[in-house]
C-alpha positions as CSV (number, residue, x, y, z in Angstrom):
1,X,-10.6,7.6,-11.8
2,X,-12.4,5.4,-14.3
3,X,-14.6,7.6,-16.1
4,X,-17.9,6.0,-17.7
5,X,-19.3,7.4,-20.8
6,X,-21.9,10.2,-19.3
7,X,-25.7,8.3,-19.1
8,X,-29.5,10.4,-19.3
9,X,-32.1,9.4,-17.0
10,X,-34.4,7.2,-18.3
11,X,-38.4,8.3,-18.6
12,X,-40.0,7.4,-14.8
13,X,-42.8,8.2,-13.5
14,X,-42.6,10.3,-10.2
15,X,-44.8,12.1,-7.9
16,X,-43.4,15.0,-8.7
17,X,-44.4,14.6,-12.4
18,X,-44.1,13.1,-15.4
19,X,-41.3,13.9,-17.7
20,X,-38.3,12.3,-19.5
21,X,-35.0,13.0,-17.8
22,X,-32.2,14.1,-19.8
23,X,-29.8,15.1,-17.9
24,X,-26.3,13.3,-18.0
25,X,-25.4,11.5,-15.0
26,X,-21.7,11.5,-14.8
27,X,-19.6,9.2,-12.1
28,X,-18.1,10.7,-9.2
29,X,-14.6,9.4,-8.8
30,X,-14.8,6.0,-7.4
31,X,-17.4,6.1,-5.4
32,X,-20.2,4.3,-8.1
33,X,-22.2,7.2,-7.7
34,X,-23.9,9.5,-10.5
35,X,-24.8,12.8,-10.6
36,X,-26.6,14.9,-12.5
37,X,-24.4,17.1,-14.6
38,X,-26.4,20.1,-12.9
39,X,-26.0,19.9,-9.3
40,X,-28.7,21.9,-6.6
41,X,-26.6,24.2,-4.8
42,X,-28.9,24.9,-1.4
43,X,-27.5,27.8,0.1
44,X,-30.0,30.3,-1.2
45,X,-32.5,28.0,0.4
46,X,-31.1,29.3,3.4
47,X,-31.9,33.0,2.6
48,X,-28.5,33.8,2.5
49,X,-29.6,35.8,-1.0
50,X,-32.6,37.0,-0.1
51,X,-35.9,35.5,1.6
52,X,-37.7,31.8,-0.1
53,X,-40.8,30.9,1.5
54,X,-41.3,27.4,2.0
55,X,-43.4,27.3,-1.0
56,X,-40.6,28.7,-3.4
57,X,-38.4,26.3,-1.9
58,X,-40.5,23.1,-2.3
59,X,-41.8,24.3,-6.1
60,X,-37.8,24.8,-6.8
61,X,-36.7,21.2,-5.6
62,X,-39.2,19.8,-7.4
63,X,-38.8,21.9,-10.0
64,X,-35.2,20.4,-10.0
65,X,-36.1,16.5,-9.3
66,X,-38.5,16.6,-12.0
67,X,-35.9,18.1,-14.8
68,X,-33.6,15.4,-14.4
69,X,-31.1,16.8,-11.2
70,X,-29.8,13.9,-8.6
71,X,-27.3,16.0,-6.5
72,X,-28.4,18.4,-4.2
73,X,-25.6,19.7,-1.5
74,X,-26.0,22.4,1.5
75,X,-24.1,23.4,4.8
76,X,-24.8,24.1,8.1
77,X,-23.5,27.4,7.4
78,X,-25.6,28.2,4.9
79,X,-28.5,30.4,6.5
80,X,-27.1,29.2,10.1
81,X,-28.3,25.9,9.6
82,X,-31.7,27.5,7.9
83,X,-30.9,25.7,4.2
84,X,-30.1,22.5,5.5
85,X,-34.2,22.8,7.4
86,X,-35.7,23.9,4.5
87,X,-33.6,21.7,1.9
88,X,-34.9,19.0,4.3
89,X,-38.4,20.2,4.6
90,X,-38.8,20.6,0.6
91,X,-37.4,17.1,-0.3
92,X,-40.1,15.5,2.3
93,X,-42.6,18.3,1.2
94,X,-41.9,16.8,-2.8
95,X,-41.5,13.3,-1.7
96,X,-38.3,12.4,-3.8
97,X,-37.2,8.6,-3.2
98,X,-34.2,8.7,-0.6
99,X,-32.8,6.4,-3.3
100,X,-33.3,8.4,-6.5
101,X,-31.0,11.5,-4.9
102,X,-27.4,12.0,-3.8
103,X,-27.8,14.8,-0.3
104,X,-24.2,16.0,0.2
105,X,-23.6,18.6,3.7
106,X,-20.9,19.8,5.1
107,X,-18.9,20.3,8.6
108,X,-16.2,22.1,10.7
109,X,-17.8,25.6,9.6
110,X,-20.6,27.6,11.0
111,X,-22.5,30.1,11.9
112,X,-20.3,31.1,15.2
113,X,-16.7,29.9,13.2
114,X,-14.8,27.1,12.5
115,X,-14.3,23.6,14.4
116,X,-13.0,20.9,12.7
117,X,-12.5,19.1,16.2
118,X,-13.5,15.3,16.3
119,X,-16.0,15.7,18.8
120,X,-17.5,19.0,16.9
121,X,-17.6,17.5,13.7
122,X,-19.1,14.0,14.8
123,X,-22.3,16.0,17.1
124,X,-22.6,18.0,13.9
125,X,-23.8,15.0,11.3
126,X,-26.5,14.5,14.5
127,X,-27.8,17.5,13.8
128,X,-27.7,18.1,10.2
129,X,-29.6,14.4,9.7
130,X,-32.3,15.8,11.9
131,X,-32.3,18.8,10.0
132,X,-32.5,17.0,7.0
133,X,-34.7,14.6,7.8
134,X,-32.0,12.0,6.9
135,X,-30.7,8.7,8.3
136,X,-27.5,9.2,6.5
137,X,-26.1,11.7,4.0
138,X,-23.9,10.4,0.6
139,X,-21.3,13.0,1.5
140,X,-20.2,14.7,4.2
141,X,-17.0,17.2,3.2
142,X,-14.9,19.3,5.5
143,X,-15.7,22.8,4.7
144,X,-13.0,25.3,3.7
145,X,-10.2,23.4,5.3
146,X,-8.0,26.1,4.5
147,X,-9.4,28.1,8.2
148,X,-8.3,25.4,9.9
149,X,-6.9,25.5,13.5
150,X,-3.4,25.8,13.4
151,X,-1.4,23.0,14.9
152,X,2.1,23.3,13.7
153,X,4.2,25.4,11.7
154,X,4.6,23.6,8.0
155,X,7.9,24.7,6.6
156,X,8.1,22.8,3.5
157,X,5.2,22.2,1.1
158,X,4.9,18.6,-0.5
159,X,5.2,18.4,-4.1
160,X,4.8,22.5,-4.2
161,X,3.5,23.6,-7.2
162,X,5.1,25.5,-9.5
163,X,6.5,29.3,-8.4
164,X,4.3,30.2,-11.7
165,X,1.2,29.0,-10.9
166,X,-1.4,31.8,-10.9
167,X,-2.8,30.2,-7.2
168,X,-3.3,33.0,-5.1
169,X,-3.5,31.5,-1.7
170,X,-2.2,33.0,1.9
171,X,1.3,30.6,3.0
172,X,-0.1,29.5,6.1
173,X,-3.0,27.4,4.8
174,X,-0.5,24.5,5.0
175,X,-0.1,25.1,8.3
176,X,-4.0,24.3,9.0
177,X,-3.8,20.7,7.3
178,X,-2.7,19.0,10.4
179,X,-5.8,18.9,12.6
180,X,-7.9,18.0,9.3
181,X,-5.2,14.6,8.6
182,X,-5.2,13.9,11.7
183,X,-8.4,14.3,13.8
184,X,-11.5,15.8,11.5
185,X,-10.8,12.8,8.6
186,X,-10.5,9.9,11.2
187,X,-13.6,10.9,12.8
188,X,-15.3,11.1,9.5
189,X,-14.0,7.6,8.9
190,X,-16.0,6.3,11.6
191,X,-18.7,8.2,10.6
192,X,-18.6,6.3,7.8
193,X,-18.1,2.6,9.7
194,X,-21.2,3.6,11.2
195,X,-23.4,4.1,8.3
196,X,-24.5,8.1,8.7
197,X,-22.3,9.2,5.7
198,X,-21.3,7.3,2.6
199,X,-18.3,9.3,1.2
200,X,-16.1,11.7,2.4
201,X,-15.1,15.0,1.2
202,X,-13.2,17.8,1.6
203,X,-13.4,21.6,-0.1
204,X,-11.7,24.9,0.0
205,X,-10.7,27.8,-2.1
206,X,-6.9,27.4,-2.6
207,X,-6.2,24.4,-4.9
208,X,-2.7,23.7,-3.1
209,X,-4.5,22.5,-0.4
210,X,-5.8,19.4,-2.1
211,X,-2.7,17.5,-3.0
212,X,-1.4,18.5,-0.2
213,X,-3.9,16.6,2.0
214,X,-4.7,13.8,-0.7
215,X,-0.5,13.3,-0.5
216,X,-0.7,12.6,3.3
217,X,-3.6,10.4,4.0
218,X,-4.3,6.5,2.7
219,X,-5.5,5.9,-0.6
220,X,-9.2,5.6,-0.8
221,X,-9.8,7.8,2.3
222,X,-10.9,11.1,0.5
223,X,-13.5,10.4,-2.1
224,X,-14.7,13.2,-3.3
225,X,-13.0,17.3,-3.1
226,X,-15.4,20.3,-4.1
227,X,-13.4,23.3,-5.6
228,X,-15.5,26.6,-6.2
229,X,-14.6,29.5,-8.6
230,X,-12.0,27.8,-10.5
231,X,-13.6,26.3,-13.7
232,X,-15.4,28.8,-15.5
233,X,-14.5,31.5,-18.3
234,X,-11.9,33.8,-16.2
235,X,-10.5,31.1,-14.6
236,X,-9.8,27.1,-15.1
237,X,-6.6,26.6,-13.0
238,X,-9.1,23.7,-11.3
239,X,-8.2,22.0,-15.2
240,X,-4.1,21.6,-14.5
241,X,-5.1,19.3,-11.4
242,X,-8.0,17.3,-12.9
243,X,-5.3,14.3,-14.0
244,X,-4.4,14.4,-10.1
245,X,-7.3,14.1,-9.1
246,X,-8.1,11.0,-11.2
247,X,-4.9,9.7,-10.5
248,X,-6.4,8.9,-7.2
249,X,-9.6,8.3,-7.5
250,X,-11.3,11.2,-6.4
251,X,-14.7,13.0,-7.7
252,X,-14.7,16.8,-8.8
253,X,-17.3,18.9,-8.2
254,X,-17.0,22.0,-9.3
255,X,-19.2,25.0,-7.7
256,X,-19.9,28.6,-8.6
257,X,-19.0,28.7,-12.4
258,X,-20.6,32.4,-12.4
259,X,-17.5,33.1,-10.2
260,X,-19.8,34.1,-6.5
261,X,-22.1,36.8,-9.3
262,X,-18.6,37.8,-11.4
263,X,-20.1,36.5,-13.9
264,X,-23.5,37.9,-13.9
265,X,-25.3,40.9,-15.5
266,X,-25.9,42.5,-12.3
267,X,-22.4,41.8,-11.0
268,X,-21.1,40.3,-7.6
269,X,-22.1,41.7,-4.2
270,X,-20.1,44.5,-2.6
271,X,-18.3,42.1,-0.1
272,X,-17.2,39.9,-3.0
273,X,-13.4,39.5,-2.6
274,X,-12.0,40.1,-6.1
275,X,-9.7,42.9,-7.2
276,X,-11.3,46.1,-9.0
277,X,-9.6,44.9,-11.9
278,X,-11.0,41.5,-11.9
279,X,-14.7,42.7,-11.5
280,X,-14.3,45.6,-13.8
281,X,-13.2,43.2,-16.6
282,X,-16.2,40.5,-15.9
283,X,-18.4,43.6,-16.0
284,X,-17.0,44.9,-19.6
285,X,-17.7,41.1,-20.6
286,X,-21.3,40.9,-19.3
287,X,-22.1,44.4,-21.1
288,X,-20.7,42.9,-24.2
289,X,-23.0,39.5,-24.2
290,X,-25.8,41.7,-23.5
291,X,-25.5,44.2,-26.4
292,X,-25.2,41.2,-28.1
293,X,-28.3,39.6,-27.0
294,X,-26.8,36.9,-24.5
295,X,-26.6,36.0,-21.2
296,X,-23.2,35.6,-20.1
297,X,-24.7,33.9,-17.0
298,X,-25.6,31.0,-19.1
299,X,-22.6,31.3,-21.4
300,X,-20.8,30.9,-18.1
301,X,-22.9,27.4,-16.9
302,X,-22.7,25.8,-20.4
303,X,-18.8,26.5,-20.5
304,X,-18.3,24.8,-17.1
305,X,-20.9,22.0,-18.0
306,X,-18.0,21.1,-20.7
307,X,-15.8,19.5,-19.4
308,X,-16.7,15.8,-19.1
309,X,-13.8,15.4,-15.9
310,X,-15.7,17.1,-13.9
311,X,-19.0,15.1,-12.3
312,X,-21.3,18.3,-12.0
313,X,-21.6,21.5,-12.0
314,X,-22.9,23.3,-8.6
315,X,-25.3,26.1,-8.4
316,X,-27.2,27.6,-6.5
317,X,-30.8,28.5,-7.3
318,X,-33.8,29.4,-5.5
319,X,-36.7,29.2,-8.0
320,X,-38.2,27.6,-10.6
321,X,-36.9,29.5,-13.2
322,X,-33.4,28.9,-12.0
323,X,-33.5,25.8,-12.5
324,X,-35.3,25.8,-15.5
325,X,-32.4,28.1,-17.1
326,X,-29.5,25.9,-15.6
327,X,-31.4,22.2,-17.2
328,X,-31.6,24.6,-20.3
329,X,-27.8,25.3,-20.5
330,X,-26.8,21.5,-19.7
331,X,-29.5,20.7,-22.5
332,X,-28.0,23.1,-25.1
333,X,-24.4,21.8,-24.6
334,X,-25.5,18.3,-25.3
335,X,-26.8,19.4,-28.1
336,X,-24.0,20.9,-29.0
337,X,-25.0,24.9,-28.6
338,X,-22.2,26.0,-27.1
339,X,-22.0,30.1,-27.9
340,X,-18.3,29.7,-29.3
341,X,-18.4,32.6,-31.2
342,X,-19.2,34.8,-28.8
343,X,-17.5,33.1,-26.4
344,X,-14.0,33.6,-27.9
345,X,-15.0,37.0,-27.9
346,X,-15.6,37.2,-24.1
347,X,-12.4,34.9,-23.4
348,X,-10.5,38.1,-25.4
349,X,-12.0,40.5,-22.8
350,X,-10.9,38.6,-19.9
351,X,-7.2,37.6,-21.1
352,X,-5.3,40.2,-18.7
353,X,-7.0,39.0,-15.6
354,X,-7.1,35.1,-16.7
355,X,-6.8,32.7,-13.5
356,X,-6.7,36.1,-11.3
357,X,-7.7,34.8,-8.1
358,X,-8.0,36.4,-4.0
359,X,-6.8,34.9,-0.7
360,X,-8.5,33.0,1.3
361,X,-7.5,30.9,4.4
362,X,-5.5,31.9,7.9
């Protein structure tokens, strides 16, 4: 993956306002796309963290089109289909050029489970384009291959990594890879041939599950993969496979660098699937940022924002201010405000549960 000396967004004139863009746009893999180093993560959109009224959702994408962000990804499973409506509805509602934005969705999971069938998966761009109000979406992505169907029984992994590797993933993951190679991709190929998606993409939780796909299909078929809660303070394992990745081409986005609310003052919600120990020690480092008059929410952002590698940095946000905050931290890394003295301090705290991950996947 060539990657391009990160760009700002020149001073345009928009309907949504008037204001020099800074952001950097980085490129995604080979794809010749940009995006903004601060990606719009939708799925709040979709209520799934509260209520937005369609007034807070329209002021927010705005908000974000006018400070510079380009990249603005949702799901049908986000809300049951509700963010992908009102994601739709707010970037009509603001007017943003179809060609000054890169929309990325998602397929094979929803409200009533997973499908990654060909048929399922090729119905469901239909209706997230009408949702959307789209003729075609940049990227479509398989969502969370590692649930899967299960078509055969993988006994050997290809190029395994290391016994050592602090992945914690569930064995049979590898076992859900067949019906993704071998039915969901090829339909998304066509989807492609027929000009409703641009790139294709494919995320999940275990980082295994990456190469393993990546190893078995043509060059050039996956373009972009989307890894979530593995670059940020208490855990960069996503790092040790960022060379892979641009070995081959492929864009990295990287998504939830406050860990799903780990890495928040308030902490995560009670269904959030790390150990005691885990949240207990993200906790002791919030209190400490606090008592020390920082945010470890935004000491969090502008950590993952760091690292050049990756294209952007996706999070979710549901407000102005949000946004706002999250342009702030991107702004304050470039110029070069990046809390490492505190941030050493925090890294101390987290050492004995470092890369400490949970299962996820059948």
């Amino acid at each position: 993956m060539s990657q391009s000396k990160p760009q700002k967004h020149p001073t345009t004139n928009s309907p949504t306002g008037e204001m020099e863009k800074t952001l950097e746009l980085r490129s995604l893999g080979n794809t010749g796309l940009k995006l903004s180093c601060v990606g719009f993560g939708a799925s709040p959109l979709g209520s799934v963290f509260g209520p937005v009224s369609d007034e807070e959702a329209i002021a927010t994408v705005r908000e974000a089109f006018r400070l510079g962000i380009n990249f603005f990804d949702t799901s049908p499973y986000y809300g049951g289909t509700l963010s992908e409506k009102v994601l739709g509805n707010a970037l009509k509602a603001v007017g943003v050029p179809r060609d000054k934005i890169i929309v990325s969705t998602k397929c094979g999971r929803y409200k009533e489970g997973f499908d990654f069938s060909a048929a399922r998966v090729t119905k469901s761009i239909d209706e997230s384009l009408q949702r959307l109000q789209l003729d075609y979406v940049d990227i479509l992505q398989c969502h969370d291959i590692e649930f899967g169907s299960l078509d055969q029984v993988l006994n050997q992994l290809h190029k395994p990594f290391p016994s050592s590797t602090p992945y914690i993933t569930h064995p049979s993951i590898y076992q859900s890879s067949s019906q993704i190679i071998n039915e969901t991709i090829p339909a998304l190929q066509k989807l492609k041939q027929s000009g409703k998606i641009r790139f294709i993409g494919i995320t999940g939780l275990p980082l295994q599950i990456f190469s393993y796909v990546l190893d078995r299909v043509p060059p050039g078929t996956i373009d972009v993969i989307l890894s979530y809660c593995h670059y940020g303070i208490n855990d960069t394992t996503l790092k040790d496979l960022l060379p892979y990745l641009k070995s081959k081409g492929v864009g990295v986005i990287s998504a939830s660098p406050l860990s799903m609310g780990l890495l928040t003052e308030n902490g995560p919600p009670d269904w959030h699937p790390a150990s005691p120990q885990l949240k207990a020690a993200c906790q002791n480092a919030a209190d400490f940022c606090k008592k020390k008059g920082k945010d470890i929410s935004k000491i969090a952002m502008k950590y993952s924002l760091c690292n050049e590698d990756i294209s952007t940095v996706l999070v979710g946000m549901k407000s102005v201010q949000q946004v706002q905050v999250n342009v702030e931290a991107a702004m304050e890394v470039v110029n070069g405000e990046k809390d490492e003295e505190i941030l050493v301090e925090v890294e101390e705290i987290l050492k004995p549960v470092k890369n400490q991950t949970w299962l996820s996947g059948i």
